[in-house]
C-alpha positions, -999 to 999 in steps of 0.1 A, spaced: -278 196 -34 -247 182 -29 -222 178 2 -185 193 6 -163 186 31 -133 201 47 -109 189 72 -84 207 96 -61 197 127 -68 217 157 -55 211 192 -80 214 223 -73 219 258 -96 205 286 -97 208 320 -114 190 341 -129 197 378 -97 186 395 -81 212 376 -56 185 354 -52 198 319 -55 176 290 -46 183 254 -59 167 221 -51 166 185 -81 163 169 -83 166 126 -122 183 127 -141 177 95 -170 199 83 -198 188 61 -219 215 42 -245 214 18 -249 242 -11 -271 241 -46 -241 237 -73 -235 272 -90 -247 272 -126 -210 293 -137 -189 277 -115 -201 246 -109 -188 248 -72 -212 244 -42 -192 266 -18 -166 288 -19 -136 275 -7 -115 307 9 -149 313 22 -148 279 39 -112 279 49 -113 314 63 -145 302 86 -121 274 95 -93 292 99 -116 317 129 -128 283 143 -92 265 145 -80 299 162 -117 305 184 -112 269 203 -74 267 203 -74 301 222 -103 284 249 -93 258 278 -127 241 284 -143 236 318 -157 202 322 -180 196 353 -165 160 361 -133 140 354 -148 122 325 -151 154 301 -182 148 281 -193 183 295 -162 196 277 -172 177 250 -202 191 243 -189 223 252 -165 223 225 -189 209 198 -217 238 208 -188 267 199 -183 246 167 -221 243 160 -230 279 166 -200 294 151 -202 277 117 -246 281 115 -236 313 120 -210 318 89 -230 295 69 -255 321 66 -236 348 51 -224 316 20 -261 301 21 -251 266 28 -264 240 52 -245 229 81 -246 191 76 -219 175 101 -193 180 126 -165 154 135 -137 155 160 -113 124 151 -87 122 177 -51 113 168 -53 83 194 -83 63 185 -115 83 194 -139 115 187 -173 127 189 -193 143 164 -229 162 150 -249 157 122 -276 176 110 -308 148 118 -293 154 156 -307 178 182 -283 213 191 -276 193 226 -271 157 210 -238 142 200 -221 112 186 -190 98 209 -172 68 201 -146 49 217 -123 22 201 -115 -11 224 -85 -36 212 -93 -78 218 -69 -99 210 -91 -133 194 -72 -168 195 -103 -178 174 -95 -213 162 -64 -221 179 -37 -208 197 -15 -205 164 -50 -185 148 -48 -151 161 -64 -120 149 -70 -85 163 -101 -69 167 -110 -33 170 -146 -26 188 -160 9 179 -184 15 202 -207 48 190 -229 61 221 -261 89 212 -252 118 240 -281 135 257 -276 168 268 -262 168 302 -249 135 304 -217 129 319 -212 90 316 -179 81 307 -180 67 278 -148 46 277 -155 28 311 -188 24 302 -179 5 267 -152 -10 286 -175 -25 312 -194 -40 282 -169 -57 270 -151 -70 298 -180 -99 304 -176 -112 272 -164 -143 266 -162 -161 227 -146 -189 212 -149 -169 175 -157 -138 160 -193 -152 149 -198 -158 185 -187 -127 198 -212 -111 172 -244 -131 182 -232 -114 216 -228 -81 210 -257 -78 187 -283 -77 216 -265 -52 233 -270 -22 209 -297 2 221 -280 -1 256 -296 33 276 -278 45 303 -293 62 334 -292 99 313 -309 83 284 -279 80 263 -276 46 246 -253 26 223 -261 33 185 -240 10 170 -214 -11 170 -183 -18 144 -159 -47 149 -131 -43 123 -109 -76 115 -74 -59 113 -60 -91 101 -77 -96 75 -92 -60 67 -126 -66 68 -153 -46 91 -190 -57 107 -214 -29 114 -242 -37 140 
């Protein structure tokens, strides 16, 4: 079995429970999984796939979602249940496997669904900027802190804030340190049950990446 993916920009409108719109570019990739075709040596068929996208793209650009608090993870998972159920339910007419879902916003963030989650479980992850003087004042680099939280059903933490709050009581003299520091804090569980999953710090400077 092998995987095939497919990528599209769609736009999203939210609305949240003070009635403010919001609107997102997202690029949504879809993961599938097919046996390869003995004649064509293809696993899907991509007009197939593109047309399903193209119904998708058109389903939730045509939708404003409802979110039941200001901080949208409602609309979230609103938004990645019409994904889920619409593409299952094309998936069966190809015979492939849903694998993953995942919404990559054009400013920094997204949330997404893989197959080893739950219908109601999701992936969201935020991106937080520090600016590291690590050595001296003249040794500056910029580092990017991916925070990835495991979403309940239900939950409506905000995210952001939450990774936000994590970060603001931390204090290092280098990038080692700041590791050794936020090491301990995956597996954070929040009050819903959702926790942190993992944790990326990415090195712009120098273009390297630590996954904890």
């Amino acid at each position: 079995m092998l995987q095939f993916v497919r990528e599209i920009p769609i736009s999203i409108v939210l609305q949240s429970a003070s009635s403010a719109r919001r609107g997102f570019l997202f690029h949504m990739a879809v993961g599938f999984s097919k046996p390869v075709s003995p004649l064509s040596g293809m696993t899907v068929n991509l007009m197939v796939v593109d047309s399903w996208l193209g119904k998708l793209k058109a389903d939730l650009e045509s939708t404003v979602f409802q979110s039941k608090s200001d901080s949208l993870s409602h609309a979230f998972a609103e938004v990645m249940a019409v994904a889920r159920l619409n593409l299952v339910e094309q998936c069966e007419v190809e015979d492939a496997k849903l694998i993953s879902i995942d919404f990559r916003e054009e400013r920094g963030w997204g949330f997404s669904w893989q197959h080893l989650q739950s219908p109601q479980e999701m992936t969201v992850r935020h991106a937080h900027f520090l600016e590291a003087f690590l050595q001296s004042s003249a040794d500056f680099g910029l580092l990017k802190v991916e925070l990835a939280w495991a979403r309940v059903a239900d939950c409506e933490a905000d995210f952001a804030h939450e990774g936000f709050k994590i970060l603001k009581t931390l204090s290092a003299r280098s990038l080692s340190e700041l590791t050794l520091k936020l090491a301990p804090l995956k597996e954070t569980r929040l009050s819903s049950g959702s926790y942190l999953q993992e944790i990326h710090v990415r090195h712009l400077s120098d273009q390297y990446t630590l996954t904890l």
